[in-house]
Structures are given as structure tokens and as C-alpha cells.
N, C-alpha and C positions, 0 to 999 in steps of 0.2 A: 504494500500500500504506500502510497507517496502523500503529501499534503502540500498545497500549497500556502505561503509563508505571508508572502507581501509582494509589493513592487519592488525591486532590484532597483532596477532602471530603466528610464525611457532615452533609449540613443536615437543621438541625430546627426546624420551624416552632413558632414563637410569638406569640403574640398582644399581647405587649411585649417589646422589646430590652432596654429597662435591666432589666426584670425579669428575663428568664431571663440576663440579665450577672451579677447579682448572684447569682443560682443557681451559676453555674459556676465565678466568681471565689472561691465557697465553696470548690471543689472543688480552688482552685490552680492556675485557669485562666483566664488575662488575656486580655484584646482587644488584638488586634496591628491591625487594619483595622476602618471602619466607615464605612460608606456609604451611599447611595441611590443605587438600581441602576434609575435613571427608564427604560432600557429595557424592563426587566424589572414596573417597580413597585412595588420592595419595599424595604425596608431590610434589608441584610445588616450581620453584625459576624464578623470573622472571627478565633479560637481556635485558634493553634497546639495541635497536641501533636504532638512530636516530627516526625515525616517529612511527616505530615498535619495537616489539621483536623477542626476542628467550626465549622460555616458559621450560626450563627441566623438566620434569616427571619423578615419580619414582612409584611404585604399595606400596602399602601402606593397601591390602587387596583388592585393586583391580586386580579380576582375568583376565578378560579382558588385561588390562594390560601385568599385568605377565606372560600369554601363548603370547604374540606380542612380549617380549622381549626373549622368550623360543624359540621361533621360528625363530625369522628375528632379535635378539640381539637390541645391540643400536642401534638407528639410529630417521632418520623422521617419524614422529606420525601421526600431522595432522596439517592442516594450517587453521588459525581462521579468517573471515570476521566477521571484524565490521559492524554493521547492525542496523538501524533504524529504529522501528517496527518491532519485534523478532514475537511477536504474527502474527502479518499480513504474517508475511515473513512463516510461518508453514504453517497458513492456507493456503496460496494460494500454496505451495508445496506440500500440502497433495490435494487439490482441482487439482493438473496437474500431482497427483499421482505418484512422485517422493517421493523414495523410503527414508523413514527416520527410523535413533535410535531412537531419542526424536521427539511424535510428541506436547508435551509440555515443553514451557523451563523449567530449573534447575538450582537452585544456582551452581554455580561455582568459579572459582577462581576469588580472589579479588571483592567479593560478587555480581559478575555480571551474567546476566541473562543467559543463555548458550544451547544449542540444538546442537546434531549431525546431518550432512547430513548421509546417506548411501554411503559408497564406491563405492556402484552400480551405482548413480545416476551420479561420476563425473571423470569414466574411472579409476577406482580402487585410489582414494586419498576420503582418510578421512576429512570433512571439517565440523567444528564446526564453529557457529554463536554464535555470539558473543554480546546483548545488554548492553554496561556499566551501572552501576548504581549506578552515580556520587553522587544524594542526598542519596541516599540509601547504599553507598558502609559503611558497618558494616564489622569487620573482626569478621564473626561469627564461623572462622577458626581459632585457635591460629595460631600467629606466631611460628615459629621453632625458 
């Protein structure tokens, strides 16, 4: 059985980090993390606010990516449920054949466990799960 938790984060892809930093830091919103997520291929910076965040992305060699921002520019990427039991939470979505990117997690940012839903499955929104991995959190990404 899996649970979900809260919101993680809602990322927003960009086409510059220091740029849309300097957008949000207007806003009275500071970078707490920043990284290169080589699994992933991106460069994230991660924006507390309050319980959650705001995740910026940038393509980093990631194509996926880079044709989302060719196409539809900046803007909302996907939004991240935290989740207890990442593995349970697959299998029973691959078992009710809901449509998925990953049907195994992947390191991700801030060395946490990570898996895509399909856009299909949730009315056209991208949603990544999210398992932290508190004793395990290694930056086996350099910081930026």
C-alpha cells in the first residue's frame, strides 16, 4: 500500500535558472537547493514556500524537456506528490493499468526516489511521485 503525503513541488520549466531566480527572488522567494540532476539532465533550483515548493527546471540535455519549452515556452511542468511506498504506489498503478513514464522509480533531485504518472492518466497534467530519501539523501549530483 502506498499513501500519499502532500505536494513536493510544482516545477516550472525554464529556459535559464539565474533568470527565472531573479524573477522569483523579486517575489521574496530565495533558493534553498541547486543542482544538476545528471540523471534526469536538467538543472533544478529548489524555492521553498512554506510546507512546499516551486522546483525551476532547465534541459541540460534533456530532450524531452527542451521540445516542452520549444513548444509551450516557460511555464508549469508538472506537480510532485509526496508519496509513501513509491514501489507499492507503481505496482498497484501498473496493476489498475494506469498509464505511466517510469514504471520503476529513478534517482532524482535531491537524491530522492522519483517516477512519472502519464499525462493521460490525470486529464492532461504531468505528475511525478515523489519518495524522499532522508537517510539516503547523497548529492550524487554536484551542486551548481
Amino acid at each position: 500500500m502506498f499513501k500519499v503525503k502532500r505536494i513536493d513541488h510544482v516545477a516550472v520549466a525554464v529556459d535559464s535558472i539565474d533568470d527565472a531566480i531573479a524573477k522569483w527572488k523579486a517575489l521574496g522567494i530565495e533558493v534553498k537547493e541547486r543542482e544538476i540532476v545528471a540523471s534526469q539532465r536538467t538543472e533544478a533550483a529548489l524555492l521553498p514556500v512554506g510546507e512546499t515548493s516551486i522546483e525551476l527546471i532547465s534541459p541540460k540535455g534533456n530532450d524531452g524537456l527542451a521540445k516542452f519549452l520549444e513548444k509551450r515556452g516557460p511555464g508549469l511542468h508538472h506537480i510532485a506528490l509526496e508519496v509513501e511506498g513509491i514501489d507499492a504506489a507503481l505496482a498497484l498503478l501498473t496493476a489498475l493499468g494506469v498509464p505511466l513514464i517510469d514504471t520503476v522509480p529513478r534517482r532524482g533531485a535531491r537524491g530522492h526516489k522519483v517516477a512519472f504518472v502519464h499525462p493521460k492518466a490525470t486529464g492532461g497534467v504531468l505528475v511525478e511521485l515523489v519518495e524522499p530519501q532522508e537517510s539516503e539523501h547523497v548529492a550524487s549530483d554536484p551542486a551548481v
